[in-house]
Each structure stands twice: as structure tokens, then as C-alpha cells.
C-alpha positions as CSV (number, residue, x, y, z in Angstrom):
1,X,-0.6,20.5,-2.8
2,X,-3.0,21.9,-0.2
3,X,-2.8,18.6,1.6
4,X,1.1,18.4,1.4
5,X,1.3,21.6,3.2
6,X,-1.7,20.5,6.2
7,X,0.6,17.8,6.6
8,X,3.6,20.2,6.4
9,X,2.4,22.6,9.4
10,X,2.3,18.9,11.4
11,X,-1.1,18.7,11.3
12,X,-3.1,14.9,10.9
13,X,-4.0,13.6,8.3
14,X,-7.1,12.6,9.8
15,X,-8.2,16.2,10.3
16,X,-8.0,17.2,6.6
17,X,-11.4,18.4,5.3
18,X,-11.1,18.7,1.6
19,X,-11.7,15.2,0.1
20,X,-12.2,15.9,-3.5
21,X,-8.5,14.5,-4.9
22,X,-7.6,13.2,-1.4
23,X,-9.1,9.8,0.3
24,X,-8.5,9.1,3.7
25,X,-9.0,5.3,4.7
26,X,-8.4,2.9,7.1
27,X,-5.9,0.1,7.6
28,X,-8.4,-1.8,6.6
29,X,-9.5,-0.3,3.1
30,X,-7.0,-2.9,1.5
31,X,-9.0,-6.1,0.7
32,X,-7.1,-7.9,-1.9
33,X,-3.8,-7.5,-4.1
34,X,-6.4,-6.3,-6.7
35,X,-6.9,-2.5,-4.6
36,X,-3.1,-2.5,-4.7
37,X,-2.5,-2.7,-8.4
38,X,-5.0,-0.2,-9.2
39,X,-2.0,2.3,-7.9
40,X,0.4,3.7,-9.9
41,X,2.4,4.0,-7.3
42,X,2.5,3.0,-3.5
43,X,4.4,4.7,-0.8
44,X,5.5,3.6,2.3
45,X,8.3,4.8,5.0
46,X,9.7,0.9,5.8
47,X,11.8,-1.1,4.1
48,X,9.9,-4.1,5.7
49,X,6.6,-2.5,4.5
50,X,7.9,-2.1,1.0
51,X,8.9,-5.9,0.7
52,X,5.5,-7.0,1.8
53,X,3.4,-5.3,-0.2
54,X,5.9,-6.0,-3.1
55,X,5.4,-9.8,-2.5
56,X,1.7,-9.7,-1.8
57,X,1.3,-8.0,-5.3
58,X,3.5,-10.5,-7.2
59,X,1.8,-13.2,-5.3
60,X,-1.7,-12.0,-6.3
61,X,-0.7,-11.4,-9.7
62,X,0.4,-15.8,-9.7
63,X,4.3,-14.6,-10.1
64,X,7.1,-17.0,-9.1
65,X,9.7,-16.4,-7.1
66,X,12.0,-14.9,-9.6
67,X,11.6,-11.9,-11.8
68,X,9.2,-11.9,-14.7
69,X,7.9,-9.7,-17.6
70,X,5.8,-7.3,-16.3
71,X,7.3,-7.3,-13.4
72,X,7.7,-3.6,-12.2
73,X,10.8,-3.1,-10.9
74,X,13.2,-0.2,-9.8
75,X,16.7,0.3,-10.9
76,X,19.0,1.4,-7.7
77,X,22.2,2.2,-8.7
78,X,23.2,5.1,-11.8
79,X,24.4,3.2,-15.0
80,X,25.4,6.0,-16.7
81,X,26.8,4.2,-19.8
82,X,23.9,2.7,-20.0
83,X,21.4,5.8,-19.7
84,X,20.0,4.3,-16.4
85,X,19.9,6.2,-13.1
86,X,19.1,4.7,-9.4
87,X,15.2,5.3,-8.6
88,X,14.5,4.9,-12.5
89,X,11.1,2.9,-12.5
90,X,9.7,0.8,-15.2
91,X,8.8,-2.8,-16.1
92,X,10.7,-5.9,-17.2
93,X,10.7,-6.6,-21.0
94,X,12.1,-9.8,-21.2
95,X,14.3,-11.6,-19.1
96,X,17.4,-14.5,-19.4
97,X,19.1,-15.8,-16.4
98,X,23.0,-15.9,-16.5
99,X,25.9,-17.4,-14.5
100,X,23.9,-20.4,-13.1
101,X,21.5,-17.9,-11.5
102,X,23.5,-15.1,-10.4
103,X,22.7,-12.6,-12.9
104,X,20.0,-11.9,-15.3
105,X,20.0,-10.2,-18.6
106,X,16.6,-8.1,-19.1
107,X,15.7,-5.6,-21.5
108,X,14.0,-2.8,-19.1
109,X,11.5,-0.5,-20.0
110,X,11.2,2.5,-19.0
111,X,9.3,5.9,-20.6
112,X,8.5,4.2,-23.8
113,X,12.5,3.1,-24.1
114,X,14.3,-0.6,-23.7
115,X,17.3,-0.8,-22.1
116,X,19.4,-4.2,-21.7
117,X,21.2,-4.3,-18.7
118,X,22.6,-7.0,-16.2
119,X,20.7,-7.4,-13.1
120,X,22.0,-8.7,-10.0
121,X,19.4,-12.2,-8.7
122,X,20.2,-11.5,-5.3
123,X,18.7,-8.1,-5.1
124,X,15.3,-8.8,-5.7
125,X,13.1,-8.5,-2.2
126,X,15.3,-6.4,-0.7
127,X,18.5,-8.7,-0.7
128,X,22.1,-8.2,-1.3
129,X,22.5,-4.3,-3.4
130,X,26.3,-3.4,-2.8
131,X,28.1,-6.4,-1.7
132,X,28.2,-8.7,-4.9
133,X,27.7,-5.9,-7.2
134,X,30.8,-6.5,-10.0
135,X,31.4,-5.0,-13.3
136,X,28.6,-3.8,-15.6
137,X,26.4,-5.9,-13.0
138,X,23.2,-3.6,-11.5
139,X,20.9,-4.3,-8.6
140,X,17.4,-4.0,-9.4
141,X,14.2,-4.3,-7.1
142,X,10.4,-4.5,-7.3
143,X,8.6,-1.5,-6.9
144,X,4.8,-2.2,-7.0
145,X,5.7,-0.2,-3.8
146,X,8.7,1.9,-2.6
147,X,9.6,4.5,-0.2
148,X,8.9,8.0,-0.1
149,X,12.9,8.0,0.3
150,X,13.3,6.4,-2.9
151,X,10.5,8.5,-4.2
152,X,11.9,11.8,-4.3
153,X,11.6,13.9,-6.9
154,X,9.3,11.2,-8.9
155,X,5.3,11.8,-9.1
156,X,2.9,9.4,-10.3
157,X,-1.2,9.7,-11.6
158,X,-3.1,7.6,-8.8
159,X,-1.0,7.2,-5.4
160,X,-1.7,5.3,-2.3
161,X,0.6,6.3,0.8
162,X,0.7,4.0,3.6
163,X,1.2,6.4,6.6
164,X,4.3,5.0,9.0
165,X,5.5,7.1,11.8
166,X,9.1,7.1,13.0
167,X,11.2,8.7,15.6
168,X,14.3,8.7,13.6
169,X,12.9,11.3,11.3
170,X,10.3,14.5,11.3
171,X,7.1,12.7,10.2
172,X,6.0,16.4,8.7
173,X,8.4,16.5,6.2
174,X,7.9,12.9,5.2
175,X,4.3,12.9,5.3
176,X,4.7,16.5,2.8
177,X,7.2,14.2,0.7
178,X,5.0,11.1,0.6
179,X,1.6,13.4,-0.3
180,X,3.6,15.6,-2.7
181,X,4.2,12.9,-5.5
182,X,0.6,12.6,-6.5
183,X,-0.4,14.3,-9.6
184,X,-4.4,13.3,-9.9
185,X,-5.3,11.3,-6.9
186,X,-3.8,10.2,-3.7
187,X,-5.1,7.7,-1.8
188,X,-3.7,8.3,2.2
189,X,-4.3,5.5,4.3
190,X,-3.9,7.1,8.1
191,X,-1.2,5.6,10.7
192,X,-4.1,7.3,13.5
């Protein structure tokens, strides 16, 4: 919390002190997929950051190119019939494609519960959300990493934020958003 509100007052990350439950590291610090998956949660500011890391992890992990179990993934739009709500996280249960590849049908679990819901294929990596989207049809994503956007409101044990600066938004508040969602341990990896 103390290092949310350094980074709050727009001060670097760089210049925080304290480095008992915060880590500051280098670009660098990430060797393998391995260091990435050791995260309960990785946060980023880009959407092009997001899919990167989200393919190097499923690529490290020897995952295809199409869902599979285990696969953590991120629901984005509120099913309320369904009890599912957009930036609910959890893992794929088991999966069946549908409609020659257009859909699939996985049971998603999430918080200890399964819920079977259709997901749209051509969500996955950041692809088409809203467009094809029809009836009882959902667009899920990976979400080894996310946004601090997405991440609102959500906190997880062990975090590793990926520090990206942009001019269309006060990096203060989303550095304090970004820092704020790690319970334990956050791992801050420094943009300079």
C-alpha cells in the first residue's frame, strides 16, 4: 500500500526504498516463460503487451493454437444468466468445439465453481469481442497476463507489473492501480 501511494504522489518507481514485499527489476529479469508462470497475476498497460506475454506463456507451457484445459482465461462480457461477469478470471475445465470451429463449449472454473458457457473462437489473442458475438455466445480471452484496466477491483497473492508509460493517461494513477492489486508480493519491473 505504501508503494501504491509513492507511485501515487508521481514519484519513480525506481526511487522506492522499502524492498521487503516489493522487487524492483529490470527488463531483463524475465528469462524464460517459467519466471512468468510463477505469477499469479501479470499486469501490463498494452493491449499488445498483454497478447505477447499471453502467447509466450502458452507457448512455453507446449499449448496449441487453440484453447486448452488449463488454459487461464478471462471472461469479458457479464452473463448474468449464467452467474458470469466480464473480468471474471479462472481456468478452462474442459473444452468442445462447436459450429465447425466458431464456438466452443467449455465448462469454466472459477473460485472453486464450473460454469458451462459458449465461448466465441475468434476472441482468443485479442481477436474479434463485439462484432460476431450472437445469442448466449461469450468472448473469452487468455489472461496469464491482462491490464491494469481490466484489473480493477481484482487483487491477486504474487503480482508482476510490467511498467508501460503512456501519454493518453496519468501514469500516477495507473502505476497506484497496477501496484494496488497485490496482496503478498509484487514484483515491479521499471519502464526507467
Amino acid at each position: 500500500a505504501k508503494f501504491a501511494e509513492h507511485l501515487r504522489a508521481g514519484k519513480r518507481a525506481r526511487d522506492w526504498k522499502c524492498k521487503s514485499k516489493v522487487r524492483l527489476l529490470d527488463a531483463d529479469a524475465m528469462d524464460s516463460f517459467q519466471d512468468l508462470i510463477d505469477y499469479d497475476q501479470i499486469i501490463c498497460a498494452f493491449n499488445r503487451t498483454r497478447l505477447s506475454i499471453n502467447a509466450a506463456v502458452r507457448e512455453g507451457l507446449g499449448r496449441g493454437e487453440l484453447p486448452e484445459p488449463e488454459d487461464r482465461v478471462m471472461c469479458l462480457k457479464n452473463a448474468r444468466w449464467l452467474g458470469l461477469f466480464n473480468g471474471m478470471q479462472g481456468t478452462i475445465d474442459r473444452i468442445w468445439t462447436l459450429g465447425g470451429g466458431e464456438a466452443y463449449k467449455i465448462d469454466f472454473l472459477s473460485d472453486g465453481k464450473v460454469y458451462r458457457a459458449c465461448a466465441l473462437a475468434s476472441a482468443f489473442d485479442g481477436g474479434d469481442r463485439i462484432n460476431r458475438v450472437g445469442k448466449g455466445v461469450l468472448p473469452f480471452d487468455y489472461a496469464w497476463a491482462v491490464t491494469a484496466h481490466k484489473f480493477q477491483g481484482d487483487e491477486a497473492d504474487r503480482v508482476l507489473v510490467l511498467e508501460e508509460r503512456c501519454g493518453a493517461w496519468s501514469h500516477a494513477r495507473w502505476a497506484y492501480t497496477a501496484a494496488s492489486r497485490a496482496r503478498e508480493r509484487l514484483d515491479w519491473i521499471c519502464a526507467d
